[in-house]
N, CA, C and O atoms as CSV, one atom per row, in Angstrom:
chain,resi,resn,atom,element,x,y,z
A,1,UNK,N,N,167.383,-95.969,-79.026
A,1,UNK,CA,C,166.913,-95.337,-80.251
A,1,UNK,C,C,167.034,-93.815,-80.182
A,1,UNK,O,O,167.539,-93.271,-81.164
A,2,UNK,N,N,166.702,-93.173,-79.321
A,2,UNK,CA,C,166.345,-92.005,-78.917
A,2,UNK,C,C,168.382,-91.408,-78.707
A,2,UNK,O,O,168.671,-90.245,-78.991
A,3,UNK,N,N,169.109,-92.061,-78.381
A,3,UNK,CA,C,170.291,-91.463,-78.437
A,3,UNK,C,C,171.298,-91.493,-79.828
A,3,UNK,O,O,172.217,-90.733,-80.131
A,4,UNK,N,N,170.669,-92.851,-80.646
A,4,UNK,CA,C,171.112,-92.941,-81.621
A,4,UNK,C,C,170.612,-91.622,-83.051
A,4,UNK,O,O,171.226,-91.190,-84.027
A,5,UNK,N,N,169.120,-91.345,-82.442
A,5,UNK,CA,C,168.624,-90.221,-83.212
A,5,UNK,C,C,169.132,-88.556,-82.905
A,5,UNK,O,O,169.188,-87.553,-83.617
A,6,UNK,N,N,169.506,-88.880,-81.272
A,6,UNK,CA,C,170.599,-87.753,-80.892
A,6,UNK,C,C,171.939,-87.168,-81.910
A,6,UNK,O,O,172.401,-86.089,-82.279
A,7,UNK,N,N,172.133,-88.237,-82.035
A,7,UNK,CA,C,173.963,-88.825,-82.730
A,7,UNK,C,C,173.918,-88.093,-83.921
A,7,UNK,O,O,174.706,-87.302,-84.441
A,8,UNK,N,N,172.540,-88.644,-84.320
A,8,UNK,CA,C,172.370,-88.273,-86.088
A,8,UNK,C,C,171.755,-86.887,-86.192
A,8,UNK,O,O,171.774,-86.259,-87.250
A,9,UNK,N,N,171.236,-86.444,-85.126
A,9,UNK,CA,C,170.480,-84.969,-85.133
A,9,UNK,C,C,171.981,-83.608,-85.103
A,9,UNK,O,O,172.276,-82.754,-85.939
A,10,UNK,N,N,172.711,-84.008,-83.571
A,10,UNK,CA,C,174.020,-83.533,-83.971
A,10,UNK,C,C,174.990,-83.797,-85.669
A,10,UNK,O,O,175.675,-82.995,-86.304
A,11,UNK,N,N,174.853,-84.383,-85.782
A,11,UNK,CA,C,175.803,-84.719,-87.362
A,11,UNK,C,C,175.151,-84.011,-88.076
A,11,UNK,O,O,175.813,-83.081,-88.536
A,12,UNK,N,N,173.780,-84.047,-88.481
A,12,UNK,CA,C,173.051,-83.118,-88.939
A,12,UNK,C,C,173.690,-81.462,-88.980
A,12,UNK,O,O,174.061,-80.746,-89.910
A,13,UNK,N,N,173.611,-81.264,-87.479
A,13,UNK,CA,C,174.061,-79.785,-87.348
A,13,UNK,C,C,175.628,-79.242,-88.125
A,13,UNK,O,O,176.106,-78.110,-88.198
A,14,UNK,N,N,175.992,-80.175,-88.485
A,14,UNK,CA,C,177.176,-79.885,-88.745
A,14,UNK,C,C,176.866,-79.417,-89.649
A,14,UNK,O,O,177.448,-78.337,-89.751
A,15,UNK,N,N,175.769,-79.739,-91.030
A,15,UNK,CA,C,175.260,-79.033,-92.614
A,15,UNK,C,C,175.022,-77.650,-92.632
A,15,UNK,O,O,175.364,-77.156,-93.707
A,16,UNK,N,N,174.498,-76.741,-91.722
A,16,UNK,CA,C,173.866,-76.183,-92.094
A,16,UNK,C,C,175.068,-74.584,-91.550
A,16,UNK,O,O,175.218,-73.489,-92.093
A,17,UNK,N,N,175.623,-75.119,-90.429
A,17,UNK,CA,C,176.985,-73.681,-90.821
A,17,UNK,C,C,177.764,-73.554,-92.041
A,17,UNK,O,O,178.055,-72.464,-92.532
A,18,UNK,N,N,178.204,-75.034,-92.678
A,18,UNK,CA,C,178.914,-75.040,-93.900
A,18,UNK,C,C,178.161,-75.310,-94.699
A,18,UNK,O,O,178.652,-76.280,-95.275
A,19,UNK,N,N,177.100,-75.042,-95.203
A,19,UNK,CA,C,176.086,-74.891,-95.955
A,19,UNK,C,C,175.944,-73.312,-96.386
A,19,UNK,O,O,176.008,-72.728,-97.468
A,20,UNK,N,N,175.698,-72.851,-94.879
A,20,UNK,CA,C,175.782,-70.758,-95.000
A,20,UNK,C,C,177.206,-70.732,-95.665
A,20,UNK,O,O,177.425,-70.407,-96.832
A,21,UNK,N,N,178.251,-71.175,-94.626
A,21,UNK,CA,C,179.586,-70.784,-95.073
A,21,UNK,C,C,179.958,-70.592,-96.903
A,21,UNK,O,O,180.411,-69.710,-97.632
A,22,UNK,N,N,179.420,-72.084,-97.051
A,22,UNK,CA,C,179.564,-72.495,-98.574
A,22,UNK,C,C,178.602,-71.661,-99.531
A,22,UNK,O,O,178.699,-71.708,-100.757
A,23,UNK,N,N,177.485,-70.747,-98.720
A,23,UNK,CA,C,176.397,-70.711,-99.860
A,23,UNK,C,C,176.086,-69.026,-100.137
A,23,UNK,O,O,175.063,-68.354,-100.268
A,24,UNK,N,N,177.418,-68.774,-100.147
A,24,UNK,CA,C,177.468,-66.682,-100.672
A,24,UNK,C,C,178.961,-67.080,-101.077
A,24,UNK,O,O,179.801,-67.861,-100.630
A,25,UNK,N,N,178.895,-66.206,-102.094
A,25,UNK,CA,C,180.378,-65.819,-102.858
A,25,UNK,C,C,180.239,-64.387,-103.538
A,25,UNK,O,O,179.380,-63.510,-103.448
A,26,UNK,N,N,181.430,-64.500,-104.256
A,26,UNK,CA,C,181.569,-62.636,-104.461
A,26,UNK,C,C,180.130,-62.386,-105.309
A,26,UNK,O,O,179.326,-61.487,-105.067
A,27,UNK,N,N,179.998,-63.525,-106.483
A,27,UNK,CA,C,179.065,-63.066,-107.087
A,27,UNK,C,C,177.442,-63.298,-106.767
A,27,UNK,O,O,176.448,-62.961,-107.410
A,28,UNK,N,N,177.562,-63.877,-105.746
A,28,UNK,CA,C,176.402,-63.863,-104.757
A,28,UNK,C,C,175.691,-65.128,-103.861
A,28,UNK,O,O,176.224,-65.623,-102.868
A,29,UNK,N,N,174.813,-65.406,-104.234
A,29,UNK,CA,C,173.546,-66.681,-103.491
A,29,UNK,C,C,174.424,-67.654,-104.212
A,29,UNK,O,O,174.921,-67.504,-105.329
A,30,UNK,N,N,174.576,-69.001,-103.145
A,30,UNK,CA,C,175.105,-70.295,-104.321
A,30,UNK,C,C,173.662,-71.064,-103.614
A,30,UNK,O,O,173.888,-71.345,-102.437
A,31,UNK,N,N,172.579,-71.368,-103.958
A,31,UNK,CA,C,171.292,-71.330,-103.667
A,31,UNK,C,C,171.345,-73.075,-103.588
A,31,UNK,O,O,170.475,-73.696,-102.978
A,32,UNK,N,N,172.547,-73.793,-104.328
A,32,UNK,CA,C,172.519,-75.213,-103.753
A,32,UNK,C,C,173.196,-75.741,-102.184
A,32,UNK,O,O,172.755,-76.554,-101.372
A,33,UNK,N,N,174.383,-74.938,-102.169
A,33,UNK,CA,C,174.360,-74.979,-100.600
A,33,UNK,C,C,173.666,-74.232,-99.675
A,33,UNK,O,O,173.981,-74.348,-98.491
A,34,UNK,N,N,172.759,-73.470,-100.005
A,34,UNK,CA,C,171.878,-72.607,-98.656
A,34,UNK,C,C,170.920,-73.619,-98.212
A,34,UNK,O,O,170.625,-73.930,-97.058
A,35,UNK,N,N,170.139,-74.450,-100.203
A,35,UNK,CA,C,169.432,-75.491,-100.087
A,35,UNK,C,C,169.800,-76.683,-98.855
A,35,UNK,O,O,168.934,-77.249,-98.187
A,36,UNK,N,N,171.287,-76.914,-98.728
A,36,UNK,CA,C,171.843,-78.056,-98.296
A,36,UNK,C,C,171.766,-77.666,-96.639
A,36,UNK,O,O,171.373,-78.434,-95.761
A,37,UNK,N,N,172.164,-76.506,-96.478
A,37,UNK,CA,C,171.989,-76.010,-95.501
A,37,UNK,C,C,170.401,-75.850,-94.735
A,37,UNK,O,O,170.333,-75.943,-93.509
A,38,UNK,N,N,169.551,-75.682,-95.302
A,38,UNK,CA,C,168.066,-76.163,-95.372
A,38,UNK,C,C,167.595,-76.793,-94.590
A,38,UNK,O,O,166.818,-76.718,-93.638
A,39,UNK,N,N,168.676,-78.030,-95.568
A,39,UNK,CA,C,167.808,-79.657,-95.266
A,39,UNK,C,C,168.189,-79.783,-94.030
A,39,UNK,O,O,167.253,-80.132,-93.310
A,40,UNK,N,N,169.260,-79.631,-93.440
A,40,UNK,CA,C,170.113,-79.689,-92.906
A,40,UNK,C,C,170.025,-79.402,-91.313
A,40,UNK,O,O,170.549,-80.130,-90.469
A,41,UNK,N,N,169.224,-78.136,-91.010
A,41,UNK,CA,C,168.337,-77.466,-90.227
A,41,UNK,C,C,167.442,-78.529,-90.006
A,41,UNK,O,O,167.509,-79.205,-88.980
A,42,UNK,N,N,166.379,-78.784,-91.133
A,42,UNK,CA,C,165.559,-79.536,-90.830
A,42,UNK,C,C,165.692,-80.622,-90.586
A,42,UNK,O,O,164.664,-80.961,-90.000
A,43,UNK,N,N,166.377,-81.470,-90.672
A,43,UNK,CA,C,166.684,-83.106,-90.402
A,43,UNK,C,C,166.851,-82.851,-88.609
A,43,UNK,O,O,166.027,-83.220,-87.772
A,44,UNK,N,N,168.133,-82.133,-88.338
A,44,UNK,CA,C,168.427,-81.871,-87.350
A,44,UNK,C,C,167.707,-81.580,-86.137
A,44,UNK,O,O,168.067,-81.985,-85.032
A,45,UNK,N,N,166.773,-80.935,-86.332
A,45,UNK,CA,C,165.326,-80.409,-85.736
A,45,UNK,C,C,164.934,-81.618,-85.937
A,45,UNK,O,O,165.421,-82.473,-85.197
A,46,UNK,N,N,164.030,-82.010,-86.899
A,46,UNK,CA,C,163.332,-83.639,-86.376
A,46,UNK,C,C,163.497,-84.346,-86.128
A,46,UNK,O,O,162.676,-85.232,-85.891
A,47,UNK,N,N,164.953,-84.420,-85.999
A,47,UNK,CA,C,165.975,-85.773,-85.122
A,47,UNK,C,C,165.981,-85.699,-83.658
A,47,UNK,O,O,165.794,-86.671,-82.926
A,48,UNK,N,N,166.227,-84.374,-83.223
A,48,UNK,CA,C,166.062,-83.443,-81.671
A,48,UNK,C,C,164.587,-83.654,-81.327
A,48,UNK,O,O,164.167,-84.117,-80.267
A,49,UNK,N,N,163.978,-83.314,-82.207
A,49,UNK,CA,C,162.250,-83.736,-81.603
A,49,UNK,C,C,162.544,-85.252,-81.190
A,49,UNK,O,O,162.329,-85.643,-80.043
A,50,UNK,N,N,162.868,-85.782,-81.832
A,50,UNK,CA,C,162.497,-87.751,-81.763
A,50,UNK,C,C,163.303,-87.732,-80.364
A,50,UNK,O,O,162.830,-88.138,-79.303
A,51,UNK,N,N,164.353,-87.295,-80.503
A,51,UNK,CA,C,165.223,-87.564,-79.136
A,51,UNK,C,C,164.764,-86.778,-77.754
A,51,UNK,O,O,165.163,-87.432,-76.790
A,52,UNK,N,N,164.334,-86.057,-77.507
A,52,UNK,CA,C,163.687,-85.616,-76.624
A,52,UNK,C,C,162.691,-86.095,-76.233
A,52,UNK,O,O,162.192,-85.575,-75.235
A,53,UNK,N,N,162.148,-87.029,-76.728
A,53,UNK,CA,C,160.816,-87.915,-76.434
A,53,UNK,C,C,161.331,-88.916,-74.949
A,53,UNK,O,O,160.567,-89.671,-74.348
A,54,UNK,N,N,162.261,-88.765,-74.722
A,54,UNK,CA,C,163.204,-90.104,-73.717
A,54,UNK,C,C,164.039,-89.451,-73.166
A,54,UNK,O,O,163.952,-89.688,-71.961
A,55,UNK,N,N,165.178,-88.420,-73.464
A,55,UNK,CA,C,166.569,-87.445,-73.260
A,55,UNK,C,C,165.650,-86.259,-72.719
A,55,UNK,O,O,164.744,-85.683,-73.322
A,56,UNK,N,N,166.127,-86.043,-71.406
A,56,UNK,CA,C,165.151,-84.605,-70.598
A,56,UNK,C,C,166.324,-83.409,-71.634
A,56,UNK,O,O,167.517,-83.401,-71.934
A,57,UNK,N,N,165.379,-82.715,-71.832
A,57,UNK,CA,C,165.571,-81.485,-72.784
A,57,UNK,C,C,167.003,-81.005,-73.116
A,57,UNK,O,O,167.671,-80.934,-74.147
A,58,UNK,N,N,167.259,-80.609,-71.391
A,58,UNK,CA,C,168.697,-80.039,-71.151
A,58,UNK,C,C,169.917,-80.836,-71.591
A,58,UNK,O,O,170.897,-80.492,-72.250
A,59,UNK,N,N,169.566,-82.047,-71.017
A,59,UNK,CA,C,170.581,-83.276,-71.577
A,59,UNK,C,C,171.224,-83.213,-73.190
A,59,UNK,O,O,172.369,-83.176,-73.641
A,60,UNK,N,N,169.229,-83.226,-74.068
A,60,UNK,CA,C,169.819,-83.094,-75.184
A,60,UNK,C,C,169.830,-82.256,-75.730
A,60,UNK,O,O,170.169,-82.567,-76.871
A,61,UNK,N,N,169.598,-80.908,-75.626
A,61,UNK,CA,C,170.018,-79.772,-75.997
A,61,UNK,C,C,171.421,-79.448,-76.031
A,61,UNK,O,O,171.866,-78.652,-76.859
A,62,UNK,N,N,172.091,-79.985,-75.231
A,62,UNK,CA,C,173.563,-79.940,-74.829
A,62,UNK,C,C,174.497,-80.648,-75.496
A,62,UNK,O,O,175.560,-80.145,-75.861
A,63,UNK,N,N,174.193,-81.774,-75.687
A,63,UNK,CA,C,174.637,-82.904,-76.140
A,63,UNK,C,C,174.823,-82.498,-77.899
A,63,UNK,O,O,175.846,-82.518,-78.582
A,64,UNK,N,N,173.342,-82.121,-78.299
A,64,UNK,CA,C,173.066,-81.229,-79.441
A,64,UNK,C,C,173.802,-80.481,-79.913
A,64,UNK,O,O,174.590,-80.731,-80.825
A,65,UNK,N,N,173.662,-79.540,-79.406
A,65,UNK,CA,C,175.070,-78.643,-79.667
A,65,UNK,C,C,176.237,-79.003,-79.566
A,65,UNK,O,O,176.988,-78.712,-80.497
A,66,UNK,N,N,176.847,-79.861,-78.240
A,66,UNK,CA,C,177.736,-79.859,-78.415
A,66,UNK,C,C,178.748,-80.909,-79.391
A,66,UNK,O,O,179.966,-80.838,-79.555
A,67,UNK,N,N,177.437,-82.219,-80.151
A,67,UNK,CA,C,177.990,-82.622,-81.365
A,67,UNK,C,C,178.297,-81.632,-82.638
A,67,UNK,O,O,179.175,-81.617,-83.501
A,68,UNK,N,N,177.462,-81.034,-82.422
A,68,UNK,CA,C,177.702,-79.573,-83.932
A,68,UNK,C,C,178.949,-78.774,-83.363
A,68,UNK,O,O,179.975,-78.344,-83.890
A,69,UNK,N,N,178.629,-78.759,-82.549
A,69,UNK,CA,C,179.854,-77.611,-82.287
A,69,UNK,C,C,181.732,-77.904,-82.972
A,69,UNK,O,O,182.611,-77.380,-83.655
A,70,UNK,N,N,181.271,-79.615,-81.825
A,70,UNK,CA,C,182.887,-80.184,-82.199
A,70,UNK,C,C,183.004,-80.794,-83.831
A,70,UNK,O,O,184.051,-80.882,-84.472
A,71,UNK,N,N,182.067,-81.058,-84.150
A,71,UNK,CA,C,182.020,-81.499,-85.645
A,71,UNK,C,C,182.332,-80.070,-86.279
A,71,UNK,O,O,183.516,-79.743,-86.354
A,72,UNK,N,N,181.470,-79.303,-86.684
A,72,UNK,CA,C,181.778,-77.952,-87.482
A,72,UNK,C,C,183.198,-77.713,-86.929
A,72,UNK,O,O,183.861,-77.486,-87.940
A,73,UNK,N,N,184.053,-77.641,-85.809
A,73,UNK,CA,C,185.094,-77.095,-85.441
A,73,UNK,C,C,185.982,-77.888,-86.627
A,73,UNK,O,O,186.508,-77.301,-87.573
A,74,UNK,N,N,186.069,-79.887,-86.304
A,74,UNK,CA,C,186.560,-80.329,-87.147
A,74,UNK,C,C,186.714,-79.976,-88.627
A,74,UNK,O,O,187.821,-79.751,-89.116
A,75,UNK,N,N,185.553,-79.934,-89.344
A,75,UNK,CA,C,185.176,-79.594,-90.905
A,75,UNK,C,C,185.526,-78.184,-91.119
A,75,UNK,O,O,185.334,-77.790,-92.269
A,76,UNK,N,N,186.016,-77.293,-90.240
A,76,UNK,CA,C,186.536,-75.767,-90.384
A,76,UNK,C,C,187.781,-76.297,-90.564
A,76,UNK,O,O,188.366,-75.691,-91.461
A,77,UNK,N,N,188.468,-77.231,-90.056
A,77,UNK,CA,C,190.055,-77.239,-90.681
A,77,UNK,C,C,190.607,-77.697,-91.452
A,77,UNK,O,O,191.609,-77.461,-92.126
A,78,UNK,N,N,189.099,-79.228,-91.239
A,78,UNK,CA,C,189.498,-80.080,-92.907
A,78,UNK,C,C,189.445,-79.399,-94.239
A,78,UNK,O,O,190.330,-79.301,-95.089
A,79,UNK,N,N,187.909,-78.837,-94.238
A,79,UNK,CA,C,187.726,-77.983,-95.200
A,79,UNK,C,C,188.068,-76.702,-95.695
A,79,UNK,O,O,188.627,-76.416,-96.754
A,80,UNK,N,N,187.765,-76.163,-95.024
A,80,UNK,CA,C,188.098,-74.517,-94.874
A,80,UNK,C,C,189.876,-74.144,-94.221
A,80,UNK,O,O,190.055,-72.940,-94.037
A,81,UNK,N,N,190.511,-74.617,-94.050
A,81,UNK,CA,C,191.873,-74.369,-93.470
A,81,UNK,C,C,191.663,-73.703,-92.467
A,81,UNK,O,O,192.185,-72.676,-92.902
A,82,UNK,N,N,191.298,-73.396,-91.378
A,82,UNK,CA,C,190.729,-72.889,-90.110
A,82,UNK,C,C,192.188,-73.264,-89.473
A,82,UNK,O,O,192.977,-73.911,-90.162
A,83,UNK,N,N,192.538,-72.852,-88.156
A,83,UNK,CA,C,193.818,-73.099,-87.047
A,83,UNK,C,C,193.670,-73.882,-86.606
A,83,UNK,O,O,192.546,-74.191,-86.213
A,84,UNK,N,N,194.617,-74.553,-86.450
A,84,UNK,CA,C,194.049,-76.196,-85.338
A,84,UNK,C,C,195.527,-75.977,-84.431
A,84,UNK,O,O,196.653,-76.384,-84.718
A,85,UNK,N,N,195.270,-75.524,-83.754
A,85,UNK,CA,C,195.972,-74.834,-82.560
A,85,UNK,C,C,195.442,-75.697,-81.285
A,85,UNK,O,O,194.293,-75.944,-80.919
A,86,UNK,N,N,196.888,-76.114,-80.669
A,86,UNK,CA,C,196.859,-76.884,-79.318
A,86,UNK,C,C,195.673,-76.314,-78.396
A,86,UNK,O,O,194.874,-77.049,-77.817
A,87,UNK,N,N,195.660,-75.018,-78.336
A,87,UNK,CA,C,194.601,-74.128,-77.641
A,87,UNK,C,C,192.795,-74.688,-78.065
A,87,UNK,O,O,191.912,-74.932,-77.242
A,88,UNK,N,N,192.717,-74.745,-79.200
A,88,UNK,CA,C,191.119,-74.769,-79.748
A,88,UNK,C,C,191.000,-76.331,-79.363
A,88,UNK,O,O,189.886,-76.790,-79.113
A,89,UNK,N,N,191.922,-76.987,-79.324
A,89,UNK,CA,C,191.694,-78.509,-79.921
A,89,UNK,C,C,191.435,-78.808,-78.463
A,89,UNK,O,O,190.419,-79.495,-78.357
A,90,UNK,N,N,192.093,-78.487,-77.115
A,90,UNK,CA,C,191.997,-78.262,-75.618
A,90,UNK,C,C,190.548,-77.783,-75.799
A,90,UNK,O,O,189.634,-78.594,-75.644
A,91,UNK,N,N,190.259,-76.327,-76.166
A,91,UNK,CA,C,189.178,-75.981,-75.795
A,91,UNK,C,C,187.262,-76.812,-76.443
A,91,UNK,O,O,186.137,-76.613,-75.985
A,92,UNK,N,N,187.660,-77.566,-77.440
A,92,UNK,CA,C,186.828,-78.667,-77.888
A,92,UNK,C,C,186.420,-79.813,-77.409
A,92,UNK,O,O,185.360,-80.436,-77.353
A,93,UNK,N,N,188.218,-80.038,-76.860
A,93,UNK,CA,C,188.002,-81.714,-75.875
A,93,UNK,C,C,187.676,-81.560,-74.415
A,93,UNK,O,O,187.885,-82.417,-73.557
A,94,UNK,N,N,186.939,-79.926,-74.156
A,94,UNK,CA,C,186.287,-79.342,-72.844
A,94,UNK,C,C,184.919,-80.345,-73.528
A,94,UNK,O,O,184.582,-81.482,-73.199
A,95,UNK,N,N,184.253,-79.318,-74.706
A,95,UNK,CA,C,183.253,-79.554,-75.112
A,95,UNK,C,C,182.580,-80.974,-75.144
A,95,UNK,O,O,181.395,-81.225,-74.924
A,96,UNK,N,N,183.564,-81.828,-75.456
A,96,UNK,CA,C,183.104,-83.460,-75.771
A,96,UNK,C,C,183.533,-84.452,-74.658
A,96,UNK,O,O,183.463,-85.663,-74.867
A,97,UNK,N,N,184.001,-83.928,-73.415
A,97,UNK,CA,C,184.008,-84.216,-72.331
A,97,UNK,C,C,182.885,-84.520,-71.552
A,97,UNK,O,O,182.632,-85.511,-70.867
A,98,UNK,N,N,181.812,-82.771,-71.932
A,98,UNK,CA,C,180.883,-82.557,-71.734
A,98,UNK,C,C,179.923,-83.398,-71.800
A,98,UNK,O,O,179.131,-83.728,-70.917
A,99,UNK,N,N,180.040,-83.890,-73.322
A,99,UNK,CA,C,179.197,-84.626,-73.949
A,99,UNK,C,C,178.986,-86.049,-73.177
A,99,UNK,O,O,177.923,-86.424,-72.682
A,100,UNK,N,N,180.127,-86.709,-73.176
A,100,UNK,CA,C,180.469,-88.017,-72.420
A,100,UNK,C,C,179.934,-87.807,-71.301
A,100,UNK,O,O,179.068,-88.662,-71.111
A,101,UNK,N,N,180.004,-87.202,-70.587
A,101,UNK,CA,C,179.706,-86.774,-68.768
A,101,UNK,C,C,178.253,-87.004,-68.745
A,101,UNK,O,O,177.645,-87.586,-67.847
A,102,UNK,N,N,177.789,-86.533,-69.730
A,102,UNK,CA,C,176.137,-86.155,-70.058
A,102,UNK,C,C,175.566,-87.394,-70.475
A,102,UNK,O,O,174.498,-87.655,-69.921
A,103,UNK,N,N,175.809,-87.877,-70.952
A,103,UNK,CA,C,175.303,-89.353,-71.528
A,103,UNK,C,C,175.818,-90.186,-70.539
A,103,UNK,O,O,174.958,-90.986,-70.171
A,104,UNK,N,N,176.794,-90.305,-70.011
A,104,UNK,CA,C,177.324,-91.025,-68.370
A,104,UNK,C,C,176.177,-90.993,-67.767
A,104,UNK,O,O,175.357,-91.906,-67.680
A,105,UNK,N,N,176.112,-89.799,-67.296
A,105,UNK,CA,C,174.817,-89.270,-66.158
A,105,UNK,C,C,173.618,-89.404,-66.208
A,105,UNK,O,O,172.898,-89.496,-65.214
A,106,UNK,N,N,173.065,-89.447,-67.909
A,106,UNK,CA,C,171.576,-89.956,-67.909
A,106,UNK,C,C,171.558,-90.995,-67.838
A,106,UNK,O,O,172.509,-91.689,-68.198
A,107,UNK,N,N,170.218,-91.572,-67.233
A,107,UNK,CA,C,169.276,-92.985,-67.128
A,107,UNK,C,C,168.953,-93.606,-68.181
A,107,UNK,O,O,168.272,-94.629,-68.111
């Protein structure tokens, strides 16, 4: 339970950079994606609480991030046209290596 709330706490994280990203334009506040971005924060956070109840901190702190990390990387190229360069895509599948290793290693 506690890793499955991991899963969903990372996915979470993915809202709330493209939420900021999405939520200023020239003519200013777009106040429904900052909203989205919000929720987004918050889900994420009370998903990380639930999972830490079982996952020692570091584990999922790590794990945490490093689902947001590689997700937002993804949604920067789908969405946003971002570089998807042999280099970043190497330096991501460091990141989710990580991830695997980490969930390997816990009990």
């Amino acid at each position: 339970m506690e890793w499955i709330a991991l899963l969903f706490a990372g996915v979470f994280e993915w809202g709330w950079p493209v939420g900021l990203k999405l939520g200023w334009s020239e003519s200013g506040a777009l106040w429904g994606w900052l909203a989205f971005a919000a929720v987004s924060m918050a889900a994420s956070g009370a998903l990380l609480l639930i999972a830490q109840r079982r996952i020692p901190m570091g584990t999922a702190y790590a794990v945490w991030t490093g689902i947001g990390a590689a997700g937002t990387f993804f949604l920067g190229i789908l969405l946003l046209g971002e570089a998807a360069t042999v280099e970043r895509f190497f330096c991501v599948g460091l990141i989710v290596a990580g991830i695997v290793g980490l969930k390997l290693a816990s009990k």
